[in-house]
TITOR-375786 format. One line per field, with one value per residue: x, y, z of N, C-alpha, C in turn; residue number from 1. Coordinates in Angstrom, 2 decimals. Each point is the difference from the previous one (the first is absolute). Layout:
<keses>
n.x	[X;...];
n.y	[Y;...];
n.z	[Z;...];
ca.x	[X;...];
ca.y	[Y;...];
ca.z	[Z;...];
c.x	[X;...];
c.y	[Y;...];
c.z	[Z;...];
n	[NUM;...];
</keses>
This chain:
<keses>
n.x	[-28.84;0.96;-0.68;-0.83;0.62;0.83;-1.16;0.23;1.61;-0.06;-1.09;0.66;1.11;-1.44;-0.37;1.62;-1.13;-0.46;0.00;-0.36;0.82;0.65;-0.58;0.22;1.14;0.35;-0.54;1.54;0.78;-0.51;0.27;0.54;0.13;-0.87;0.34;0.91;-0.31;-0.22;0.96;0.11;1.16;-0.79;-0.87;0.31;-0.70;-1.05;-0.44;-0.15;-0.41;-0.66;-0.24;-0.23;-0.80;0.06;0.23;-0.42;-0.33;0.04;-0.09;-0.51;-0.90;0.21;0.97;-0.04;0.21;0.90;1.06;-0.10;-1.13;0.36];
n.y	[144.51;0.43;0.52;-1.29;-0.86;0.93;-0.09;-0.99;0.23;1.35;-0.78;-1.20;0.72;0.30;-1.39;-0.78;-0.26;-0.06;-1.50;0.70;1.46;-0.94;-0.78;1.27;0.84;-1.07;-0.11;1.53;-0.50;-1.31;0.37;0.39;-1.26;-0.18;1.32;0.44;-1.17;0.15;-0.28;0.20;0.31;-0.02;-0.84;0.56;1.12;-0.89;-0.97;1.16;0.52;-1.55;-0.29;0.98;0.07;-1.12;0.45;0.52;-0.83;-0.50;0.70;0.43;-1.78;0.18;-0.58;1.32;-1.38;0.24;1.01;0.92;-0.66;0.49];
n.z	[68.35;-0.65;-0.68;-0.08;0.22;-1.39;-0.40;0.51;-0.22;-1.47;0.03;0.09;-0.59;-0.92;0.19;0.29;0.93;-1.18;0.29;1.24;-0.48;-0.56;1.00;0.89;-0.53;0.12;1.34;0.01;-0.80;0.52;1.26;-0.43;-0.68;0.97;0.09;-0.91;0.33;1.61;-0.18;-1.40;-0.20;0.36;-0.89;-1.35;0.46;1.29;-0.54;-0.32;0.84;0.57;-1.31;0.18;1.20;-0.58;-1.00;0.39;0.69;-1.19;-1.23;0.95;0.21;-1.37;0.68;-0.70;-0.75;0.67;-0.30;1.35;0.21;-1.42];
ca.x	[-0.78;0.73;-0.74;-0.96;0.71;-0.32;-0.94;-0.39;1.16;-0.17;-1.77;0.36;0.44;-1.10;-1.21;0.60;0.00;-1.23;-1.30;-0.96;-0.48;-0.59;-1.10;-0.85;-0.27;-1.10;-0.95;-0.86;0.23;-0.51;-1.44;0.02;-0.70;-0.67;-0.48;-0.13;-0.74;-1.06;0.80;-0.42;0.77;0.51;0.65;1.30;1.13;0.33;1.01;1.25;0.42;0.72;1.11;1.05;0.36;0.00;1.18;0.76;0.12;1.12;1.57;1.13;0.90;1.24;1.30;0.62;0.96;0.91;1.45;0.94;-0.16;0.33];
ca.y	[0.57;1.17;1.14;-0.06;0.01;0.88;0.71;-0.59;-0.03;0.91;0.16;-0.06;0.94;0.80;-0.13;-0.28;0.19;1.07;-0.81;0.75;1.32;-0.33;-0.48;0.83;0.20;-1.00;-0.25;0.74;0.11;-0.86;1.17;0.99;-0.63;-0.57;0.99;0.09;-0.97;0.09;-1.30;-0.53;-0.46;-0.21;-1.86;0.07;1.26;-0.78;-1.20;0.45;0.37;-0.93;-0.56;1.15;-0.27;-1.01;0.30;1.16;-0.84;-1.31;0.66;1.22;-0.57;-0.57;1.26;-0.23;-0.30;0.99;-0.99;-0.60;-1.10;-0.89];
ca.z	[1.07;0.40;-0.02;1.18;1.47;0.25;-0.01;1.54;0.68;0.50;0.55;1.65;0.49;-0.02;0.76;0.83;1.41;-0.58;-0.28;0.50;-0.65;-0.72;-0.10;-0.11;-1.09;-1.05;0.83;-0.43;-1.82;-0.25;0.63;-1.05;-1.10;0.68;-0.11;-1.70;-1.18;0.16;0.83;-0.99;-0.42;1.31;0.25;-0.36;0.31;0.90;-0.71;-0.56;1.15;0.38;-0.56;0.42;1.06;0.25;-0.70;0.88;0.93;0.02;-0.66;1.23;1.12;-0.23;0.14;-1.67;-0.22;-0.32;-0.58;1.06;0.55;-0.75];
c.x	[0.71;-0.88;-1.06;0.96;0.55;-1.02;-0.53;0.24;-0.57;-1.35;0.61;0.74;-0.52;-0.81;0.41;-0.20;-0.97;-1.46;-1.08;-0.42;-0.56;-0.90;-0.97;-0.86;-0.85;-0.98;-1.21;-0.65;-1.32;-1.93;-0.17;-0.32;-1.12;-1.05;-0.59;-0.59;-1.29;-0.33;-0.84;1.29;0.93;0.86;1.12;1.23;0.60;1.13;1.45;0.81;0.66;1.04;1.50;0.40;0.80;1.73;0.77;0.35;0.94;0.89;0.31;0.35;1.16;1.22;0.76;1.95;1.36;0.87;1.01;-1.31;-0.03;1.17];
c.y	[1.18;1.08;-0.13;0.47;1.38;1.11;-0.28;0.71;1.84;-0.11;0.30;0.97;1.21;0.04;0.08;1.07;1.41;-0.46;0.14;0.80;-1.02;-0.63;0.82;0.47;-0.93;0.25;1.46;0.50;-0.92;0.64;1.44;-0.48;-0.54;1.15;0.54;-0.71;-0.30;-1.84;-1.32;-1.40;-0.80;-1.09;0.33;0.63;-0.90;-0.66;1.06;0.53;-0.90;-0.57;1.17;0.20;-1.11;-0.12;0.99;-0.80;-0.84;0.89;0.76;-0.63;-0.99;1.36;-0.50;-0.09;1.01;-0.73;-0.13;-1.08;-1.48;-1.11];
c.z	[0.63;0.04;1.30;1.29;0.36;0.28;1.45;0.89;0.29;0.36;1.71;0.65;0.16;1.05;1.77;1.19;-0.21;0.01;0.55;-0.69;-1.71;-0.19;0.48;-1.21;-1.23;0.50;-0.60;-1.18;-0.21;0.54;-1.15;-0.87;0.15;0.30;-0.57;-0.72;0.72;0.80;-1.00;0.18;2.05;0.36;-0.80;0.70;1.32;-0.79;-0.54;1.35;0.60;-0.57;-0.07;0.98;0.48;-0.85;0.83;1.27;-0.31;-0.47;1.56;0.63;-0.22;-0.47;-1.52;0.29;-0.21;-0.90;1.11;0.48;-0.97;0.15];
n	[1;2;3;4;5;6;7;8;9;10;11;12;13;14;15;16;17;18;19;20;21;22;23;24;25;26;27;28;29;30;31;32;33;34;35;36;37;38;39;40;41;42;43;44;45;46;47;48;49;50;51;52;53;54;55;56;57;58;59;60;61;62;63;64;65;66;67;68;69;70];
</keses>
């Protein structure tokens, strides 16, 4: 599980104390598709939004493991 935890580890240092501007952004990426398609695809683009949002929420509010808090 080395690779996951890493991959965690930089999501969080990415996302870390950015999680507003990024869920903006889904919010707006997701209305642009919604646009564009004519809001055909609405129930999906919803469901993809939340579940991102929602990832962005748990990976920022956990603080990524250093090697000095190891």
């Amino acid at each position: 599980m080395g690779l996951i935890d890493d991959l965690k580890g930089k999501a969080q240092e990415l996302i870390g104390g950015n999680e507003e501007a990024i869920k903006d952004g889904i919010e707006k990426a997701g209305d642009f598709i919604d646009d564009k398609t004519g809001g055909k695809f609405a129930e999906q683009v919803d469901a993809v939004q939340d579940a991102a949002s929602g990832f962005v929420e748990n990976a920022g509010g956990e603080a990524p493991a250093t090697d000095e808090a190891r």
